[in-house]
C-alpha positions as CSV (number, residue, x, y, z in Angstrom):
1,X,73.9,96.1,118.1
2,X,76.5,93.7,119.7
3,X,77.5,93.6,123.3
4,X,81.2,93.5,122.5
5,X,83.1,96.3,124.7
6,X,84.7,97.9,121.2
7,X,87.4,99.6,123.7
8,X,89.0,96.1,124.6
9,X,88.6,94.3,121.7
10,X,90.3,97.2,119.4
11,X,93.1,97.3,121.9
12,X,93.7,93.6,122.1
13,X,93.3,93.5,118.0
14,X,96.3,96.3,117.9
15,X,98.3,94.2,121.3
16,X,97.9,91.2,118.9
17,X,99.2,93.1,115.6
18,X,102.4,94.5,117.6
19,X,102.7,91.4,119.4
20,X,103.0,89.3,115.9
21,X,105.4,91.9,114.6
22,X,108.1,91.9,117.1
23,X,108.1,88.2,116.5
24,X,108.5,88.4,113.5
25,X,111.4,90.7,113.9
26,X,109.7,93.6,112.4
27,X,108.9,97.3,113.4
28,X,105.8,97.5,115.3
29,X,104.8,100.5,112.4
30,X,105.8,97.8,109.5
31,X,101.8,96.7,109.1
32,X,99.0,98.6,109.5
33,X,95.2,97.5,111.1
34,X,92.2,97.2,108.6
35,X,88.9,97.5,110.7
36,X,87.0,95.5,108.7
37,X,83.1,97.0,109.5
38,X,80.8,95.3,106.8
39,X,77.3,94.7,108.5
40,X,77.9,96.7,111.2
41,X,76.3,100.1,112.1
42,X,77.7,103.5,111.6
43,X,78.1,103.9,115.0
44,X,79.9,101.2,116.2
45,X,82.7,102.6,113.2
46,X,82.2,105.9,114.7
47,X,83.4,104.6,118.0
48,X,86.6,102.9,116.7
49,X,86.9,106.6,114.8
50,X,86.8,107.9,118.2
51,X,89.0,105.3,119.8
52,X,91.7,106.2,116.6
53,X,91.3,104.0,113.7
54,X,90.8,105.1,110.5
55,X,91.1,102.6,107.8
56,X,87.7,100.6,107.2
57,X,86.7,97.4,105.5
58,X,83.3,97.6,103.9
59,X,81.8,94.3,101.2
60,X,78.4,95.4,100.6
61,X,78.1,98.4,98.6
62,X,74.9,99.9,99.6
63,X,75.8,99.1,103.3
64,X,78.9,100.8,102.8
65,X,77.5,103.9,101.1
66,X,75.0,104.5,103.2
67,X,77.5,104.1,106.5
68,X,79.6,106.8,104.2
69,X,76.5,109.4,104.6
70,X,76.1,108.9,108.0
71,X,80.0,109.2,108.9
72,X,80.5,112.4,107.3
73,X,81.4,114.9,109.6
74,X,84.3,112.7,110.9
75,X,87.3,113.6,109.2
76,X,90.4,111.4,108.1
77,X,88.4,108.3,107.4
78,X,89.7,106.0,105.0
79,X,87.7,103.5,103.0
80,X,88.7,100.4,101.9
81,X,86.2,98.1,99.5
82,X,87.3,94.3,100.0
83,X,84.4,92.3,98.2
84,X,83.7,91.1,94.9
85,X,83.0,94.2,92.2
86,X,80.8,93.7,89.8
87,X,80.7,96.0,86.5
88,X,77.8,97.7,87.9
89,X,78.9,99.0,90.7
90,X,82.6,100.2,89.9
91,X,81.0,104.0,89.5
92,X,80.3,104.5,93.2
93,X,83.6,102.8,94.1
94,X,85.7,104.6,92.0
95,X,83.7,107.8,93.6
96,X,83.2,106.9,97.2
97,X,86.2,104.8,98.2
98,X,90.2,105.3,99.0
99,X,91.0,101.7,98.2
100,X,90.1,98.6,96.5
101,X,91.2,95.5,97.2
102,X,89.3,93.0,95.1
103,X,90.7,93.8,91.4
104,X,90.8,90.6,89.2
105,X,89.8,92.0,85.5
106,X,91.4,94.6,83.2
107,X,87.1,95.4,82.5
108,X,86.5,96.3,86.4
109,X,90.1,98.0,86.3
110,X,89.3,99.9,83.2
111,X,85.8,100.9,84.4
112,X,87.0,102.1,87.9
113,X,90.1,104.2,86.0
114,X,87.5,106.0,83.7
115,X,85.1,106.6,86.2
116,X,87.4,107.8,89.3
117,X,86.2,111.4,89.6
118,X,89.5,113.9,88.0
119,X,89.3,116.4,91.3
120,X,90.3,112.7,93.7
121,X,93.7,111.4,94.1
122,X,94.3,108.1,91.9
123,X,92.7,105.2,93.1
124,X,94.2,103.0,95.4
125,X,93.8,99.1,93.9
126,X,95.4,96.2,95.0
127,X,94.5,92.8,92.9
128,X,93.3,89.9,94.0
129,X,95.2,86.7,93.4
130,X,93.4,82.8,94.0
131,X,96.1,81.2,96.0
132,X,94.0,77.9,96.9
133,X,93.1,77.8,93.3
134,X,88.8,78.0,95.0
135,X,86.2,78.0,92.3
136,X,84.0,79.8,95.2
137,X,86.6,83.0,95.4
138,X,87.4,85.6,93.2
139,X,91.2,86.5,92.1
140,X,93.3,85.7,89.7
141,X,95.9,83.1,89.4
142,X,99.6,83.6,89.8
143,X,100.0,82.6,85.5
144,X,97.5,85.9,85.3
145,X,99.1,88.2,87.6
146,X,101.8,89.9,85.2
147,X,99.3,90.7,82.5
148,X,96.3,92.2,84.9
149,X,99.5,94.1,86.9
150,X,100.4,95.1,83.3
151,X,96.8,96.3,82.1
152,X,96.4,98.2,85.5
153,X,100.1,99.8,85.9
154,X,98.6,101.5,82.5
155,X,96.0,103.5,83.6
156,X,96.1,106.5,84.1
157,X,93.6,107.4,87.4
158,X,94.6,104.0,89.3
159,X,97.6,103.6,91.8
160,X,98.9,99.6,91.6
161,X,99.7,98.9,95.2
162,X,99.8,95.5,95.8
163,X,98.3,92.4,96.2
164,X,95.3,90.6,97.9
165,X,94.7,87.0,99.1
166,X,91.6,85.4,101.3
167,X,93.8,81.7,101.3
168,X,91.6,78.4,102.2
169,X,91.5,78.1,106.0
170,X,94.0,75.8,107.2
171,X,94.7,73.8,110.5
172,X,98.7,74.9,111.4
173,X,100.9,77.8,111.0
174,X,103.3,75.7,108.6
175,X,100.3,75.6,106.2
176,X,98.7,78.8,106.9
177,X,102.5,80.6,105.9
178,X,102.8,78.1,102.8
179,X,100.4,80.2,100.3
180,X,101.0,83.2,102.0
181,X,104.7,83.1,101.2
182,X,103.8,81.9,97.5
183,X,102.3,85.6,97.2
184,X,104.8,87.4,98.8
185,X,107.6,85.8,96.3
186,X,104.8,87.0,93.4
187,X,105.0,90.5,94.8
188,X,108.8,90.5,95.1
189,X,108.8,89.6,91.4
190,X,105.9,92.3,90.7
191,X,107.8,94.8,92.1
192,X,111.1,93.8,90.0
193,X,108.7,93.8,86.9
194,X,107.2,97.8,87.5
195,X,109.5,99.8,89.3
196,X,107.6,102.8,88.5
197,X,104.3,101.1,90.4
198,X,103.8,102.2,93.8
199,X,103.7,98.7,95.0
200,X,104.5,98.6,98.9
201,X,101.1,96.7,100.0
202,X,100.4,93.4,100.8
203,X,96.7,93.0,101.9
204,X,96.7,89.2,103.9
205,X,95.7,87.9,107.6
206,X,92.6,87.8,108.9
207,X,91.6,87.3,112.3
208,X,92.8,83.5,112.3
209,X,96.1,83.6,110.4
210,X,96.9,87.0,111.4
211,X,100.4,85.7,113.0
212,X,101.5,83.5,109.2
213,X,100.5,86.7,107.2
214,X,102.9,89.0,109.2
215,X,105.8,86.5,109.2
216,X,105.3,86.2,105.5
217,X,105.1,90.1,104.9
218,X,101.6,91.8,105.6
219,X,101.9,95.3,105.3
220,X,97.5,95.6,105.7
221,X,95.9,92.5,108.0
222,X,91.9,92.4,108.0
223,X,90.2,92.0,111.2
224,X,86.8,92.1,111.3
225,X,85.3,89.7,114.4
226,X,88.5,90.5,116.9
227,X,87.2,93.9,116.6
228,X,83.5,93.9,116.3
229,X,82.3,91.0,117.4
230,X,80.5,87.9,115.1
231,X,79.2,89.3,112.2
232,X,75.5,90.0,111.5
233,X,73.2,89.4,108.6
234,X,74.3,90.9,105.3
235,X,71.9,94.0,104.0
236,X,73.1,92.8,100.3
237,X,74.5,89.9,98.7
């Protein structure tokens, strides 16, 4: 467990969200807060449950689905999957989880359409695009995006929403915005392309270019260490 006093740090997180939108001339509403809980316990989520959020982050699968077991008698939780997905995993995603943001391949997007249980609402995917062009990170490039946003807008059991980044970290705000406003032109253009698509998400700014993503657009920022504290040791890779 961490000594972080979730209370203040969840309230300064949110202060810091509004804070970034009224500079940016937007509604304080216009983005929401992604609580971004992978390798923390079930009970440190369970406090920010009880302090009002209700949109989590999990990476690690396992981790995730065994915080999932533990968290369910709390209702309204929503749960976001934000890490690489491999083709072996995609059936407990598509059966556990509200959102994903981490899309990149018509295979995973196929898998997770055919496998989303019929009785759940479509699933919510956003895709994830490379904008530093990082052999380390998954996405896709910007000369991929219309035919993956094509393959996915197809299927039947998916809901396109938008798009994801995790940018290379950079020293100034100038440079920080500079990728970020690369993706929001992409999702302009994406949303010209499929009118039908729900597309009204924008998943960029993490705890250190929080302020660049919301002056480029952010509807969904992910903070993990503002809330929680430094992270711990992952349970899986």
């Amino acid at each position: 467990m961490t000594d972080i006093a979730l209370p203040e740090s969840l309230a300064a997180a949110r202060e810091r969200l509004h804070v970034a939108l009224e500079n940016a001339g937007r509604p304080i509403n216009d983005a929401r807060l992604l609580a971004v809980s992978k390798t923390k316990p079930a009970d440190m989520i369970r406090q920010a449950w009880q302090l009002g959020q209700r949109e989590f982050g999990e990476n690690y699968l396992q981790e995730a689905l065994d915080k999932q077991a533990q968290l369910a008698d709390l209702e309204g939780l929503v749960w976001h999957f934000i890490g690489p997905l491999q083709s072996n995993k995609t059936r407990a995603v598509a059966e556990r989880f509200d959102w994903v943001h981490s899309v990149d391949r018509a295979k995973i997007a196929r898998r997770l359409s055919e496998q989303r249980p019929t009785e759940l609402p479509p699933l919510n995917v956003c895709i994830q695009v490379n904008m530093s062009g990082e052999t380390s990170k998954s996405g896709v490039s910007l000369d991929e995006l219309s035919q993956l946003a094509s393959e996915i807008a197809g299927l039947p059991n998916l809901n396109l929403r938008g798009l994801m980044t995790i940018p290379a970290p950079t020293e100034t705000l100038e440079a920080q915005r500079k990728p970020l406003a690369a993706l929001r032109e992409a999702f302009l253009q994406l949303k010209q392309a499929f009118p039908d698509a729900p597309l009204d998400t924008l998943s960029m700014g993490m705890s250190d270019d929080l302020e660049a993503a919301i002056l480029e657009g952010a509807t969904l920022v992910r903070l993990g260490t503002a809330i929680f504290g430094a992270r711990g040791s992952a349970s899986e890779t």
